[in-house]
Each structure stands twice: as C-alpha cells, then as structure tokens.
N, C-alpha and C positions, 0 to 999 in steps of 0.2 A: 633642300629637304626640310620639311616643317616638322618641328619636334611636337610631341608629346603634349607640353604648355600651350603651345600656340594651337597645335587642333582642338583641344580643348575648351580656351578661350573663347575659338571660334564658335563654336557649337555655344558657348553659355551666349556669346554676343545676339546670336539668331535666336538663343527660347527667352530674349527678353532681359538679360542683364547688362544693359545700357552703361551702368556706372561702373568705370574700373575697379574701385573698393569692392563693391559686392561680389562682380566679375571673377578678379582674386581671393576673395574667403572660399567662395563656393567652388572653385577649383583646387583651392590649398584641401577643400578639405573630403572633396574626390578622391585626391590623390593619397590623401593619410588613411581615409575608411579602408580603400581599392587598397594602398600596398600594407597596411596595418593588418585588414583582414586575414591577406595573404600571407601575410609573414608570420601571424599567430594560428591559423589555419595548417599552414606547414609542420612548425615548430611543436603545436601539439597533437601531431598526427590527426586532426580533423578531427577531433574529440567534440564533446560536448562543450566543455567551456570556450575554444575554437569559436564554433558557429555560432554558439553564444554570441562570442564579443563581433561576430560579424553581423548576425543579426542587426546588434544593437547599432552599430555604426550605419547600415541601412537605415534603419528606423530615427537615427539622428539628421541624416545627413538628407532623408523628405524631407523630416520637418525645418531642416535649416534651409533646403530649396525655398519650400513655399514659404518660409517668415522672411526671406531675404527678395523674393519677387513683389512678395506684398508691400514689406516696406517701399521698394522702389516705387512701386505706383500712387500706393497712400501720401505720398510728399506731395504728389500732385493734386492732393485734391483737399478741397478749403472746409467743405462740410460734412461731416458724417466719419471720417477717419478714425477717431477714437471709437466709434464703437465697432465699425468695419474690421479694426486691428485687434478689441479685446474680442468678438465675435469667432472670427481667424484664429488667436489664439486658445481659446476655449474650446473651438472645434477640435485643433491638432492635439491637444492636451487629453481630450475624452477619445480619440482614438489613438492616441500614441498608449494610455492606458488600458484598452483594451488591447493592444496587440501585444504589451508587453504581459497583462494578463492571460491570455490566451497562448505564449511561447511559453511561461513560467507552468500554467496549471494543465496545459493542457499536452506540450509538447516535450515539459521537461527541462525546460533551457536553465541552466547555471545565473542565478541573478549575479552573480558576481563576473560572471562575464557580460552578462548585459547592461552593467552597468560602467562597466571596464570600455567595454564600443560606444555606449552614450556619450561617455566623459570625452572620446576624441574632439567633440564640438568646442568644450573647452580649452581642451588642448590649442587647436587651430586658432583660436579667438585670443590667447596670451598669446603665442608666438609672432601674433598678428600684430597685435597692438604693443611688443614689445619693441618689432621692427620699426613699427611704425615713429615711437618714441627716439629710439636710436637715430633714426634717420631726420628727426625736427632738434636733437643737442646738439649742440656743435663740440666737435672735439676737442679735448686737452689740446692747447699749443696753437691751434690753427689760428687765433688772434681774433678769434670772434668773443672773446670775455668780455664779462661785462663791465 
C-alpha cells in the first residue's frame, strides 16, 4: 500500500520536481498548509481568522510551487536567469499583494490570520534546514571528532 508521502511525491515528480530537496519542501509543506489549515479550521469553529490562516497558507504555499519550479529550471540556464527569476518574483509579489488586498478589504479576512498561514513557509523552511543541519554533524561519541 503506498502512503500518503509517496503518492504525493509521486504526483510533485510528474509536475516537474526533479530534485529530491525541492520534491520534499514542497511536500513538507502541502502537508503543514492541508493539516495546519484543518486543524485551525476545526479548532476555531471555521471562524474568520480560521480561513483566514487557511487562505494565507494557500496563497504561500502557490507562490512557494512556482518559486520552487522556477528555481529548478533557472539552474539550467546560462543566460538571462536573473532577470527571468527577479521578473517571477516581482510578478508573485504584485499578485500575492492584491490577493491579500482584496481578502483583507474586501472579504474581511483577519490579517493576523493571514499572516499566521503565510508564516507556515517559514515554518517548513527552518524545520527543513534544521534536519538538514542535524543530519551533516556527527554526533557526540560516534568518534567522528575532530
């Protein structure tokens, strides 16, 4: 039976995430938006600040798709990549700012929840690179000192 990780995986390997590292951010952080949402979703009875903070984890968790697909291809290419990636990022930036303008003035949303769902990228991005860290020291006693 294939878990949860691995269908997952699968599907990022097929829309183009080639490299393990990227592979796993953008699953780690499927999985925090998807059960974070749902768990603050529950917990405040679907409230406003709720969907709030799920909104905001939607709205992180595109633009972390596309900065993470684009990196992957931008490696590949010798000329024009800086401006391709500030271009990309400038783009997600002027609509990640309209959409959180448009939930805020027009819908109502709790900035403090939307910024509470934002910050999950964060989240996912230390927890990532602290494993990462743990797993390159060698541990007390193993006799790898130096």
């Amino acid at each position: 039976m294939t878990t949860l990780v691995q269908k997952i995986d699968a599907v990022l390997y097929r829309r183009g995430f080639a490299l393990a590292d990227a592979r796993k951010l953008m699953r780690n952080q499927i999985l925090l938006a998807a059960g974070g949402s749902a768990l603050v979703c529950l917990a405040t009875g679907f409230s406003g600040w709720g969907l709030s903070f799920a909104a905001g984890t939607l709205i992180i968790s595109v633009n972390f798709w596309w900065l993470a697909k684009a990196a992957q291809e931008l490696v590949k290419v010798k000329h024009g990549a800086v401006f391709t990636l500030l271009t990309l990022f400038y783009g997600r930036l002027v609509l990640t700012g309209v959409a959180i303008a448009a939930l805020v003035a027009w819908l109502g949303a709790s900035v403090f929840g939307l910024l509470a769902g934002l910050s999950t990228v964060v989240v996912n991005a230390t927890l990532w690179g602290v494993l990462q860290i743990r797993h390159k020291v060698p541990a007390a006693g193993d006799g790898k000192e130096a």
